[in-house]
Every structure is written in structure tokens, then in C-alpha cells.
FIROTOR-47373 format. One record per residue (C-alpha): residue number from 1; chain; x, z, y negated. Coordinates in steps of 0.001 Angstrom, whole numbers, plus 500000, padded with zeros to 6 digits. Layout:
ATOM, n, chain, px, pz, py
ATOM, NUM, A, X, Z, Y
...
This chain:
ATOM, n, chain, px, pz, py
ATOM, 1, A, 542223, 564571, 832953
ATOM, 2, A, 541238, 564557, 836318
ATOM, 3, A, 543262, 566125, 838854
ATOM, 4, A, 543279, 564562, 842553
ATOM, 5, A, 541895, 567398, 844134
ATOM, 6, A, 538918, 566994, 842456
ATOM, 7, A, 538793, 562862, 842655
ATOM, 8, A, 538882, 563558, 846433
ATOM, 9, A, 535864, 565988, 845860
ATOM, 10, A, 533925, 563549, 843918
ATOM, 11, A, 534672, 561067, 847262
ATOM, 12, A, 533193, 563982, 849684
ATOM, 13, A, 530247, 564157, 847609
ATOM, 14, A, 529511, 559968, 846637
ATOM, 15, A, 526363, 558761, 847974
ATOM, 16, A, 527726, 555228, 848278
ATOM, 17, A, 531160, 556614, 850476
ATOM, 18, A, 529486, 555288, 853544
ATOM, 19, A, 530014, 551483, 852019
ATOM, 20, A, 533681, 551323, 852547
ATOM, 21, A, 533643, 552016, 855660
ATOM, 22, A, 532418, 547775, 855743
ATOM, 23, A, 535262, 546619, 854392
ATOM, 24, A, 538616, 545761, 855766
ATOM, 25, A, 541374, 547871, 852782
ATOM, 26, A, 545067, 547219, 853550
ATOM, 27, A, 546614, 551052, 854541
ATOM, 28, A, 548985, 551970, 851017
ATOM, 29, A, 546932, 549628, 848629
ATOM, 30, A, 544674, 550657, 845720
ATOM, 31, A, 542665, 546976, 845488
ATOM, 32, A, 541473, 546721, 841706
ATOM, 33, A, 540793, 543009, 841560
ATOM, 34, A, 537933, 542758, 842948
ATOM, 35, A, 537094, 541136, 839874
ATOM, 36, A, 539219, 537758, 840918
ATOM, 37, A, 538500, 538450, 844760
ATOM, 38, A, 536479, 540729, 846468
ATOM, 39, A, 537907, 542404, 850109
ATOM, 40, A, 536768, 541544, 853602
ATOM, 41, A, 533708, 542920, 854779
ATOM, 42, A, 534695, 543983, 858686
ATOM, 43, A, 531965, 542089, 860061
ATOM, 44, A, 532878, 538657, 858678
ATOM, 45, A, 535753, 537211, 861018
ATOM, 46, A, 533396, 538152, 863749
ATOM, 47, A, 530393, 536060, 862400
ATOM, 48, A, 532856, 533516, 860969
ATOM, 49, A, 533988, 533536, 864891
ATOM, 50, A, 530518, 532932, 866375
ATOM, 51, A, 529677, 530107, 863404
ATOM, 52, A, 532893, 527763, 864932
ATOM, 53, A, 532938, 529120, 868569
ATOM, 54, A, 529079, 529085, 869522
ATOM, 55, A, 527232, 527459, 866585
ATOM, 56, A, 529559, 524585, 866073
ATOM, 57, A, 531675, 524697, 869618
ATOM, 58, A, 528848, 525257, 871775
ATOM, 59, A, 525630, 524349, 869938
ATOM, 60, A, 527205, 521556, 868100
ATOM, 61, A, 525191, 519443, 865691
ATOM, 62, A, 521535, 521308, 867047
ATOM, 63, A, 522526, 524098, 865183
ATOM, 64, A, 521804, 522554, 862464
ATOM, 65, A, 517884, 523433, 863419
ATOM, 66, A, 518691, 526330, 866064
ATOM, 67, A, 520792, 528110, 863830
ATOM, 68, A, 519370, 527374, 860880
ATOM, 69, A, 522421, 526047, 858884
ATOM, 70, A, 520127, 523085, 857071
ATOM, 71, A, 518377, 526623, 854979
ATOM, 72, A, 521641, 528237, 854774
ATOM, 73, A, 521275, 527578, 850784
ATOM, 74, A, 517975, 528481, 850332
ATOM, 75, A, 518343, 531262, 852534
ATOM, 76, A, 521678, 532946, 851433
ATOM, 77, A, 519723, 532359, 847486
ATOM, 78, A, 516448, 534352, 848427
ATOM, 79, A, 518671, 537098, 849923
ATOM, 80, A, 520986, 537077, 845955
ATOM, 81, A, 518126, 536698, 844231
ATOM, 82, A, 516824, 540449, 844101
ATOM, 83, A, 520134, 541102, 842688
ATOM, 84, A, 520383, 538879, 839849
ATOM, 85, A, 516348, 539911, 838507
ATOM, 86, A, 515342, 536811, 839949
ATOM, 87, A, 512453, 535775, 842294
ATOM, 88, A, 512013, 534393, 846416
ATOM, 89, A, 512347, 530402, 846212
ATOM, 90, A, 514528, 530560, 843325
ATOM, 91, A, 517885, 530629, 843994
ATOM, 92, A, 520189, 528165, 845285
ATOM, 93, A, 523479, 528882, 847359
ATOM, 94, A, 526341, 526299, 847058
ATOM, 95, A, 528837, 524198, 845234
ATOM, 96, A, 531366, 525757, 842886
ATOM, 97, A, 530598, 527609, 839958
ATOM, 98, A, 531809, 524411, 837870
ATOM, 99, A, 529814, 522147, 839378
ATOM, 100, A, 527031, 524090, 839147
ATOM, 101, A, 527748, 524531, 835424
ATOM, 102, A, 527653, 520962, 834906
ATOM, 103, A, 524239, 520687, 836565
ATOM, 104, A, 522406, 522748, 834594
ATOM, 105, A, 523968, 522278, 831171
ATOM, 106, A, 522848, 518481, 831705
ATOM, 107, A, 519533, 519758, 832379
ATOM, 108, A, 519226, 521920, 829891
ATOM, 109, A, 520385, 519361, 826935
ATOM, 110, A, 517881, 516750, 829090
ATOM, 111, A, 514851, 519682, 827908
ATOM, 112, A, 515768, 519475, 824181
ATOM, 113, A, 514837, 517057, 821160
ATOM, 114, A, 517575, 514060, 819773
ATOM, 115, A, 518518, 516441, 817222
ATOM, 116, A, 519494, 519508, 819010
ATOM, 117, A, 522685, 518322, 820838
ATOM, 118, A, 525018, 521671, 819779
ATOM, 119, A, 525742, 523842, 823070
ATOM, 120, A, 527022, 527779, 821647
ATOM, 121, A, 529655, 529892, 822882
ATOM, 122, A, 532248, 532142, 822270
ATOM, 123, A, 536213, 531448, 822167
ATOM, 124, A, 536795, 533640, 824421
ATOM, 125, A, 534425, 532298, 827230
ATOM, 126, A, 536159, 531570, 830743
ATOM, 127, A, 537930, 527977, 830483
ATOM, 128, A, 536377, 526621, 833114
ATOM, 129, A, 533008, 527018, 831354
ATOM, 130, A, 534438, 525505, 828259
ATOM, 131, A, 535991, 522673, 829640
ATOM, 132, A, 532914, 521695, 831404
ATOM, 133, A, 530785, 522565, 828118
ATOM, 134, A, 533022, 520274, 826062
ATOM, 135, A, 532742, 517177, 828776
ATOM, 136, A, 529277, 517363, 829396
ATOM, 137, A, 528591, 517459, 825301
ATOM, 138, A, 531279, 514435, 824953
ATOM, 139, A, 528804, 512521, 827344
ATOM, 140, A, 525504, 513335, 825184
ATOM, 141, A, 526720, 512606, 822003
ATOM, 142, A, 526878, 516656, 821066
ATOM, 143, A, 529271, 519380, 819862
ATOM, 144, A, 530657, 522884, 821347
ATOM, 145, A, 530305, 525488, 819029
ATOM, 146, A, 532730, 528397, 819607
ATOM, 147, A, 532008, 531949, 818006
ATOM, 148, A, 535163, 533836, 817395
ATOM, 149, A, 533590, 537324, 818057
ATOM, 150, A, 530035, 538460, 820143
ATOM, 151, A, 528508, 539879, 816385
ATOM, 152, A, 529021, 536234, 815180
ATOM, 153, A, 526650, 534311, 817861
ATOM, 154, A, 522974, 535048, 816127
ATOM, 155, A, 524483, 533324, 813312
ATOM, 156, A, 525534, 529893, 814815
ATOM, 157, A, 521811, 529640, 816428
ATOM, 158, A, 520628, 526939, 814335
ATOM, 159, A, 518044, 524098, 814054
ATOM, 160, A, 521237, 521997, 815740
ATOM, 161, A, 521535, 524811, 818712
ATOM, 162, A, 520282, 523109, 822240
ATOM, 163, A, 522049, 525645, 824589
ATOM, 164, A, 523281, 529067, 824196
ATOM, 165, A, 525890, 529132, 826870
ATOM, 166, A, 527463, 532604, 827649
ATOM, 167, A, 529447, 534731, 830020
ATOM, 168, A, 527323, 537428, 830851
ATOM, 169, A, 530349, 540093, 831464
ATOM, 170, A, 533795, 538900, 829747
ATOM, 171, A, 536702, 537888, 832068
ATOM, 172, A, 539440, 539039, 829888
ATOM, 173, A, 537609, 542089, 828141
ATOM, 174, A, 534986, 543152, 830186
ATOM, 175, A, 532545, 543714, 827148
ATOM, 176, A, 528709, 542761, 828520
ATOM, 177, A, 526345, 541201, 826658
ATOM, 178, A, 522620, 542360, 826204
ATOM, 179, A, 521272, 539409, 827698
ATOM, 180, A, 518047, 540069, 826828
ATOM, 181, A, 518773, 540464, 823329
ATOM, 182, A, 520762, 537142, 822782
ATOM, 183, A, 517973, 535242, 825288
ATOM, 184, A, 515311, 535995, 822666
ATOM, 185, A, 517789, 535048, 819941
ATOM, 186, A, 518151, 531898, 821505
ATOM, 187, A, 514802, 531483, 821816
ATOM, 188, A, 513588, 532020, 818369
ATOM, 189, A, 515931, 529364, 817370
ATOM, 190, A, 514904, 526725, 819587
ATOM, 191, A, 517582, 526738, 822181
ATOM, 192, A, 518241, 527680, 825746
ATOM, 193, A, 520379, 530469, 826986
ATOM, 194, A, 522158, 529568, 830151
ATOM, 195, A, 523973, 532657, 831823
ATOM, 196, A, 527435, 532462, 833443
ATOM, 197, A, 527032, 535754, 836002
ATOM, 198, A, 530341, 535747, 837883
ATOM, 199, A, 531327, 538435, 836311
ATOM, 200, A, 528270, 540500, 836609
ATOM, 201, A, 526359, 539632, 840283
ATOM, 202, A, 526984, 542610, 842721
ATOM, 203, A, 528582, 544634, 840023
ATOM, 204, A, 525953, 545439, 837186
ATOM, 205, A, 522585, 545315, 836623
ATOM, 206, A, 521209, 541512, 836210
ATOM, 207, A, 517405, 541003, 835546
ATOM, 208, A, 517600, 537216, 834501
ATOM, 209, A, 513189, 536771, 834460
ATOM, 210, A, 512878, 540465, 832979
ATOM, 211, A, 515496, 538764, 830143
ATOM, 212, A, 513302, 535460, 830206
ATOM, 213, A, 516533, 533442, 830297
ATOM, 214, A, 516344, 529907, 831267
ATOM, 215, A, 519448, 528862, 833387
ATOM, 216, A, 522378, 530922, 835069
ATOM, 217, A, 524925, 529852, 837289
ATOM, 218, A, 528026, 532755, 839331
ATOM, 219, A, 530419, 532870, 841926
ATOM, 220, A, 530563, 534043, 845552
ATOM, 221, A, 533867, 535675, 845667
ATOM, 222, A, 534389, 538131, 842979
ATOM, 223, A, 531901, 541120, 843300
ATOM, 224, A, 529914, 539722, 845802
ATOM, 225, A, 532959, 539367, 848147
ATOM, 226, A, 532593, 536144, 849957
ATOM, 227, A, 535893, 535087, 850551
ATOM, 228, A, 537894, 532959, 848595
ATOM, 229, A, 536423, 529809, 847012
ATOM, 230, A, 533126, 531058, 848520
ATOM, 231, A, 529880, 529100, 847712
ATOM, 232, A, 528613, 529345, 843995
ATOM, 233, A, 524472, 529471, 842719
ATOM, 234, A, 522272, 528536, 840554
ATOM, 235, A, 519164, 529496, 839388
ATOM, 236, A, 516591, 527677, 836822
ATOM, 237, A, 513458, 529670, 835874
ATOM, 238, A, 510152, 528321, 837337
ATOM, 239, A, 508840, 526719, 834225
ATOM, 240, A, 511626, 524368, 834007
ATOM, 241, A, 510731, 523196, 837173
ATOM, 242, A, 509636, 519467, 837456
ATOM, 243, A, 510584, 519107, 833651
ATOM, 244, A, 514549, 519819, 834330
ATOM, 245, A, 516883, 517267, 836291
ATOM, 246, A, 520258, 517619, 837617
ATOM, 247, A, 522765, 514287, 836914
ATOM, 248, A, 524565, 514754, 840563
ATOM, 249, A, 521405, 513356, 842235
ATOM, 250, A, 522578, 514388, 845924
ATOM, 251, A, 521309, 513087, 849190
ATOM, 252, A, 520166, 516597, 849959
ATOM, 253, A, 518548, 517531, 846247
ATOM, 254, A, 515965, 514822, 847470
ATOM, 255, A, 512076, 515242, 847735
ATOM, 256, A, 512688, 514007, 851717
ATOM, 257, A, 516175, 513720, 852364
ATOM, 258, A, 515402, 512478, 856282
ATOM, 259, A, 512928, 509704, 854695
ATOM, 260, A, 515994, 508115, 854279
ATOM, 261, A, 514898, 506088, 851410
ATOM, 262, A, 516966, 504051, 848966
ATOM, 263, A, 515359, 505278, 845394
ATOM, 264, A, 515921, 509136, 844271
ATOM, 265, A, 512703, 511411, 844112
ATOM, 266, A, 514035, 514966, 843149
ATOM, 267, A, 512579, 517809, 845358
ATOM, 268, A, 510677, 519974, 843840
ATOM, 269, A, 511855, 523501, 842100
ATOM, 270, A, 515550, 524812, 842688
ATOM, 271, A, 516340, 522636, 846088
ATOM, 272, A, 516951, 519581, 843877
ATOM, 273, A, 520144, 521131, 842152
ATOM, 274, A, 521500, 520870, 845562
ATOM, 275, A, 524339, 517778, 846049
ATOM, 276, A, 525466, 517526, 849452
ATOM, 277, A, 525573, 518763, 853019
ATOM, 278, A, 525940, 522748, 853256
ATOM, 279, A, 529510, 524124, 853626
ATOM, 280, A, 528340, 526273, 856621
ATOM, 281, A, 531299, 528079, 857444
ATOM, 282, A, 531792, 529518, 853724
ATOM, 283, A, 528164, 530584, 853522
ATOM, 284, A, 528444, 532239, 856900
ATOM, 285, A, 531069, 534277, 855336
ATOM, 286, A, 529125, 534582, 851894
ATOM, 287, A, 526108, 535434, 854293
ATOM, 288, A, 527993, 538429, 856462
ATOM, 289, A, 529012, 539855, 853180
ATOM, 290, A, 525382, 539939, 851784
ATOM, 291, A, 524871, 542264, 854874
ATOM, 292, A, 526942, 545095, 852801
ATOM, 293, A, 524267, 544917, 850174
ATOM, 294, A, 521583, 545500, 852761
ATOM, 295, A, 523450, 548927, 853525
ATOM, 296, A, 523772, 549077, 850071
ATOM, 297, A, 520012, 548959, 848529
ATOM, 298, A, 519540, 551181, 851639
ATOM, 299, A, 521967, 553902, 849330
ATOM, 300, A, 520321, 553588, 846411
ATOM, 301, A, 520746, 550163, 844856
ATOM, 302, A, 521705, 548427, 841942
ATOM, 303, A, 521101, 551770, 840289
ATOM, 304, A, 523811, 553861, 842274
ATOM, 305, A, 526355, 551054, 842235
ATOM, 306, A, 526294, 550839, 838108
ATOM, 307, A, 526085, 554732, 837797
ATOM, 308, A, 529538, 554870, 840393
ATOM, 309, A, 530619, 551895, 838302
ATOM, 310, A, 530635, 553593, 835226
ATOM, 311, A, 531647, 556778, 836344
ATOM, 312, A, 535093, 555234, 837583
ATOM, 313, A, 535923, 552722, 834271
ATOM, 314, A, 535041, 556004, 832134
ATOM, 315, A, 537113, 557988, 834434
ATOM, 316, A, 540081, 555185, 834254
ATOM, 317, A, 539795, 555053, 830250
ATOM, 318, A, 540195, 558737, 830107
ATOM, 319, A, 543306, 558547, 831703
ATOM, 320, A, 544471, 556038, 830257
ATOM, 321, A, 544287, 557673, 826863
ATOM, 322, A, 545676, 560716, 828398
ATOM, 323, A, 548541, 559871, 829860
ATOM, 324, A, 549473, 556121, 828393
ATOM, 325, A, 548842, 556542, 824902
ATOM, 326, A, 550956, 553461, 824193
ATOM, 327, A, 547778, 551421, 825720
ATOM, 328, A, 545018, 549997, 823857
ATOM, 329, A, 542177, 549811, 825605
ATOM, 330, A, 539984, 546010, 825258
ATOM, 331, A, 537072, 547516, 827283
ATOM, 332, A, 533933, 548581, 825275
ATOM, 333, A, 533879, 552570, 825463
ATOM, 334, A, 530618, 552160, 825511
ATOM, 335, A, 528869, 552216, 828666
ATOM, 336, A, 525961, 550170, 827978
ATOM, 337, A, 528637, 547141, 826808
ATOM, 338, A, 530529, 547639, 829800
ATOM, 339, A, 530646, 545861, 832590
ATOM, 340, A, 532767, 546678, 835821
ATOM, 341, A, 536293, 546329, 834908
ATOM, 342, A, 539037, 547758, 832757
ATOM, 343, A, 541209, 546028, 830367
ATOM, 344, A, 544159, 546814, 828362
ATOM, 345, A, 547479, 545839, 826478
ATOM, 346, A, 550643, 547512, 825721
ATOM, 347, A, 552892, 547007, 822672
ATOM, 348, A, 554730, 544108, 822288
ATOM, 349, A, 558102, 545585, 823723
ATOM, 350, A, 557124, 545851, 827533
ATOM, 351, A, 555902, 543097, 829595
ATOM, 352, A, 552501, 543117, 830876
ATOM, 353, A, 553244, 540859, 833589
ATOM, 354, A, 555970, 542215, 834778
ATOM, 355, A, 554531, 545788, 834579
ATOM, 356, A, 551674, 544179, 836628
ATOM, 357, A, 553956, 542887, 838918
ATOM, 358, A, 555909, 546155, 839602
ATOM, 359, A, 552141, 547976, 839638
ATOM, 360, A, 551589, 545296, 842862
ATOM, 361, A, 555126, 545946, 844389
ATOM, 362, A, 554027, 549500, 844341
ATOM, 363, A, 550649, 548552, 846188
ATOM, 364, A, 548321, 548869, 842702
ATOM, 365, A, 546830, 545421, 843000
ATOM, 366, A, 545071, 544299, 839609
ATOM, 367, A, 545938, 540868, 837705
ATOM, 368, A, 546735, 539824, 834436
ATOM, 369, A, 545676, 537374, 832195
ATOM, 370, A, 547722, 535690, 829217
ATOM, 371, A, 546972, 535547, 825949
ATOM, 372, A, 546815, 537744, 822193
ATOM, 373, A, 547281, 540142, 823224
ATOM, 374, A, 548018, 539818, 827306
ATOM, 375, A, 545382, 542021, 829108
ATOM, 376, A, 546395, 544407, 832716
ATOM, 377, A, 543240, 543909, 834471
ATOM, 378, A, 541652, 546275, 836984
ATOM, 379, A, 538308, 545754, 838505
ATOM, 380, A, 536759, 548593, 840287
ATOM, 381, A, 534094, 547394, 842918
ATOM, 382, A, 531361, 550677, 843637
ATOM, 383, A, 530963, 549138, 846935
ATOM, 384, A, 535008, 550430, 848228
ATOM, 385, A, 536545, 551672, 844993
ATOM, 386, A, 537307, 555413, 845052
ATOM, 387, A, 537971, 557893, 842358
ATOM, 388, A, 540590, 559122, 843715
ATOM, 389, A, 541775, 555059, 843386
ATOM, 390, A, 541958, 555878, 839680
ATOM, 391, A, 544257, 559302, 839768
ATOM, 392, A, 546522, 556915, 842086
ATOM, 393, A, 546882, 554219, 840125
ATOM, 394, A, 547411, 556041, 836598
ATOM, 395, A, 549986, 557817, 838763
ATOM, 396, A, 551462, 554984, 839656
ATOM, 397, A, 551296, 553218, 836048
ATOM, 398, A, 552982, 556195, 834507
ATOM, 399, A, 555589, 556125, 836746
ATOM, 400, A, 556596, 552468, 836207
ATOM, 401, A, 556298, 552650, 832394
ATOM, 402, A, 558899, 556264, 832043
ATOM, 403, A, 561284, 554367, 834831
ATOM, 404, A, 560630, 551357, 833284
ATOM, 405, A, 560957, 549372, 836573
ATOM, 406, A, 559597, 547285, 835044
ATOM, 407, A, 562710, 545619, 833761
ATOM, 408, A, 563683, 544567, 837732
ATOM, 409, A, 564301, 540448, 837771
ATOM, 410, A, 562136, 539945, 840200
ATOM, 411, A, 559161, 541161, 838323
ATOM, 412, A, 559809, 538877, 835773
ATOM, 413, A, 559406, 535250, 837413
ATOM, 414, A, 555961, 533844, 836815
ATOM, 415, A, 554388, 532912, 840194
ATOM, 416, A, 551479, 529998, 839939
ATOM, 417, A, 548336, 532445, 839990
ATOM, 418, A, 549003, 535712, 837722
């Protein structure tokens, strides 16, 4: 157990403590969903500010050459790309992570035979990725394949397989996969492995050409903390390219989108995943928070953010078996399996939601998310997340389970997003 004395010596001594500093933290609030939304860097309503007030008010539509918001994708991808192990050129800025989904699963079942029309994933995958999966194989004639458990994927990897579709970190459990290992898997069956990375971009280490995977797709918002609904990616690897086509065959995905002609010609590479016209405003605020990671590499990295990472989801699993035994922890205990987040349930007798609720009241922000069992979430972002966070929080948690205040009536109503 970790007393707070010595969380707030840990903080004195972090090499990253300087990174908080760029981020706006409500005073009395321990933020651990940074998982669902990142915080506000301190320099984005400032840049968001010159975007509408000199960009748009004063340069008006020149800016779209004088202030460069035509590259905004390309430019806001080549800036990503070092974090997610991928190269310059190859990574595109925009859309939602859905759509972008959709894009490159239809590409990817486009690359593969008659026969292969089987896309593999696990039950447990984030709906969104399923529900796209399932309409995109309904249009090509194909299947979804779910695997009930990550030890039972290898074995669904068939002669049918075309796409191995996963969630690189797990939304509800936080378990990581080795995306390496499951790539080559893929690969020695004859399919594609297409990465979902919203869970893992800005948070743990991605290398997706050291892992030779073929296709990934992640969000702007969570880790990478670009403000809600902020811009999505996409990345194909380079030999794909000119083989690969996207369905949503965009006015700006064209070879020469100011030719102005009438028949499609895809551009070459990456740019012709892109649909329509940039939404500049959410990329400026995608693109201030990108600044953050700047300062960070200049700290130490990838590296330093997954060794602070791990340090503080160990620290908050010790805890929690210390002082709420009733818990079970979902999280792998193993670090290597682990991505940046914590889950857990309690026993069927208390509420999870409305313990998460009365966490919230109490300023403890972290979600949670339905299901067998129901899972408190708490993501814990190395960029702002301190230990001292985690002594807090348990503090907190302990608190509201021995009162159990819990019980109030107003922690029990269900509000729309839990």
C-alpha cells in the first residue's frame, strides 16, 4: 500500500510532471477517463480562437492555401504517425473512426480471393466495430466470425479467414493484444489483420510496420486528447497501395480533385481514403493537442509514457486488492497485456453504476460500461495522471463502498451516456 506521502514523492521526482502543466484539470477532480475523453490541452481555445477569428474571419477562404488547411490531413497524419510505428506520407487525419472502419474493411475484403469472405473478431470487440464489420460483410456476401476469448482467435484463422479485425487494447477490459504475434498469425493463414488503435494511440507503445500489419484505423479524442468527436485516421501499409480501394470515392480522395473531372481516378497512396472537405476547426484542435506530444518525446517518449503508465495501473491494482477485496480485477496483471486503463467489478449486491456515479459526485471521474459482469472504468493518461491520483481515488472508493452512499436515489437514475 502506498501511502500519500510517498505518491506525492513519486510526483516530485516524475520526469514527465512537467506535461500537466499543458493541460487545463478542473481544481477537486481526479480525471480517470481519459480513456472516453482526453482533457484540454491549455493552448487549444487559443489556436481554436485564431482558426475562426483570423484564419476563417480575416483570411477567409485564402486560408485554405495561406494557412494551409487543404494539408491539414496529411499534415496532422505525418505528425501521428511516429506514434503509431508508422512512416511520413502514411497517415491520414479525418472522418470518424466508423467511417474509417468501413473504408478499409472494404478494401481489405477487395485484396482477397472469392473464397475468403470471413472477417475475425472477438465478442467482446467495441460495437461500433462490429456493427460496421457485420454491414460491410452483409454487402460482400461474407460472415463475422466472433471468438469468445483472445486464446481462441489462432484457431478461427482459416482457409475462409479474409480479415483479422481486432481492437488493439480492449475497451471494457483493457487486456492488449501482441499485435505482432496475431499479425503473423493472420498472415500465415492467408488473411489481413486490420488494427482498431483507439484504445492504444498516445497511451502505449504502437509499432504497426515493425508488426507488418496491413490496415489500422483510431480515434482523436481518447488518449490523444483532441476534443470531443475529434477527427479519426487511417493508415494502410505501402504495399497495399495502388492495389487497395476505398468504396466512399470522395471528391477529395481524387488523383486531381481541382481537375474537376466527372470520372473517379483514386490518388495515389493514403490521400485516396480521404472523403470530403477537411473539418478544419476539429483538426486545429486535434493539431494544438499534438503539440503536448512534442513536449512529450522531448521527456523521453513513448518509452517514459508506458513505463509511468504501468507504474500507475500496477499501483491502482495494488490498492485495489488491498483495500477493496470485494473487487475483481478484469485488467491483465500482467504488464506486457496491459494497456492503459483499469477495470473492475464488484459482487452482484452493490451497483456499479451507481457506485460510479457517487465516485463522480465526489469528483473521481471514471465511467462504466454495462454488461457480465458491469466493469468501473478508470483510465490513467501518463501525460496529466498523478500517483498521488491513485491514493485519492482508492480513498475515495473506500469511502463510498463502507458508507455505502451509494444507495442515494440520485445515483441510481441512468443518464444517456454512462
Amino acid at each position: 500500500m502506498t501511502s500519500r506521502e510517498q505518491a506525492l514523492a513519486l510526483d516530485a521526482r516524475d520526469p514527465l510532471r512537467p506535461l500537466r502543466e499543458h493541460f487545463t484539470l478542473p481544481p477537486g477532480v481526479i480525471y480517470l477517463d481519459g480513456n472516453s475523453l482526453g482533457a484540454l490541452p491549455k493552448a487549444t481555445p487559443a489556436r481554436i480562437a485564431r482558426a475562426v477569428e483570423q484564419e476563417w474571419g480575416q483570411g477567409l477562404i485564402a486560408s485554405w492555401n495561406n494557412a494551409g488547411w487543404i494539408d491539414l490531413p496529411r499534415r496532422l497524419g505525418d505528425r501521428l504517425a511516429p506514434w503509431v510505428g508508422a512512416g511520413a506520407g502514411e497517415v491520414l487525419v479525418g472522418d470518424s473512426t466508423s467511417i474509417n472502419l468501413y473504408k478499409v474493411l472494404h478494401a481489405a475484403l477487395q485484396l482477397q480471393p472469392a473464397q475468403r469472405r470471413v472477417v475475425v473478431s472477438e465478442r467482446s470487440n467495441f460495437p461500433t466495430d462490429l456493427y460496421i464489420a457485420q454491414s460491410v460483410v452483409n454487402a460482400h456476401g461474407g460472415e463475422l466470425v466472433l471468438a469468445d476469448a483472445p486464446e481462441d482467435i489462432p484457431a478461427l484463422l482459416d482457409g475462409r479467414c479474409a480479415v483479422l479485425m481486432l481492437t488493439h487494447v480492449n475497451y471494457r477490459s483493457g487486456r492488449m493484444h501482441d499485435m505482432a504475434a496475431l499479425t503473423r498469425a493472420a498472415h500465415e493463414a492467408g488473411a489481413l489483420a486490420l488494427w482498431d488503435l483507439c484504445h492504444s494511440a498516445g497511451a502505449v507503445p504502437v509499432d504497426l510496420r515493425g508488426a507488418d500489419a496491413d490496415f489500422a484505423i483510431g480515434c482523436g479524442y481518447k488518449y490523444l486528447n483532441g476534443g470531443p468527436g475529434a477527427p479519426a485516421f487511417v493508415w494502410m501499409h505501402p504495399r497495399h497501395a495502388g492495389r487497395a480501394h476505398q468504396p466512399l470515392t470522395g471528391w477529395l480522395g481524387h488523383a486531381a480533385p481541382f481537375a474537376f473531372t466527372t470520372d473517379y481516378r483514386p490518388a495515389d497512396g493514403i490521400q485516396q481514403f480521404q472523403c470530403g472537405t477537411p473539418a478544419v476547426l476539429a483538426m486545429t484542435a486535434l493539431e494544438a493537442s499534438l503539440d503536448v506530444f512534442d513536449a512529450a518525446q522531448a521527456l523521453g517518449g513513448m518509452a517514459a509514457l508506458r513505463a509511468k503508465s504501468l507504474a500507475l495501473t500496477q499501483s491502482f491494482i495494488t490498492e485495489l486488492d488491498t483495500r477493496v477485496p470485494q473487487a475483481r480485477v478484469a485488467s491483465p496483471r500482467e504488464a506486457a497485456l496491459r494497456g492503459s486503463q483499469v477495470s473492475f467489478s464488484l459482487p452482484a449486491e452493490i451497483d456499479g453504476y451507481a457506485v460510479m456515479q457517487a465516485l463522480i459526485q465526489r469528483g473521481v471521474v471514471g465511467d462504466f460500461r454495462a454488461g457480465e459482469p458491469g466493469l468501473l472504468r478508470f483510465g490513467f493518461t501518463p501525460l496529466y495522471t498523478q500517483h498521488v491520483d491513485v491514493v485519492d481515488a482508492i480513498n475515495v472508493l473506500v469511502d463510498v463502498l463502507a458508507t455505502q452512499s451509494w444507495r442515494a436515489p440520485e445515483f441510481q437514475r441512468r443518464s444517456a451516456v454512462t
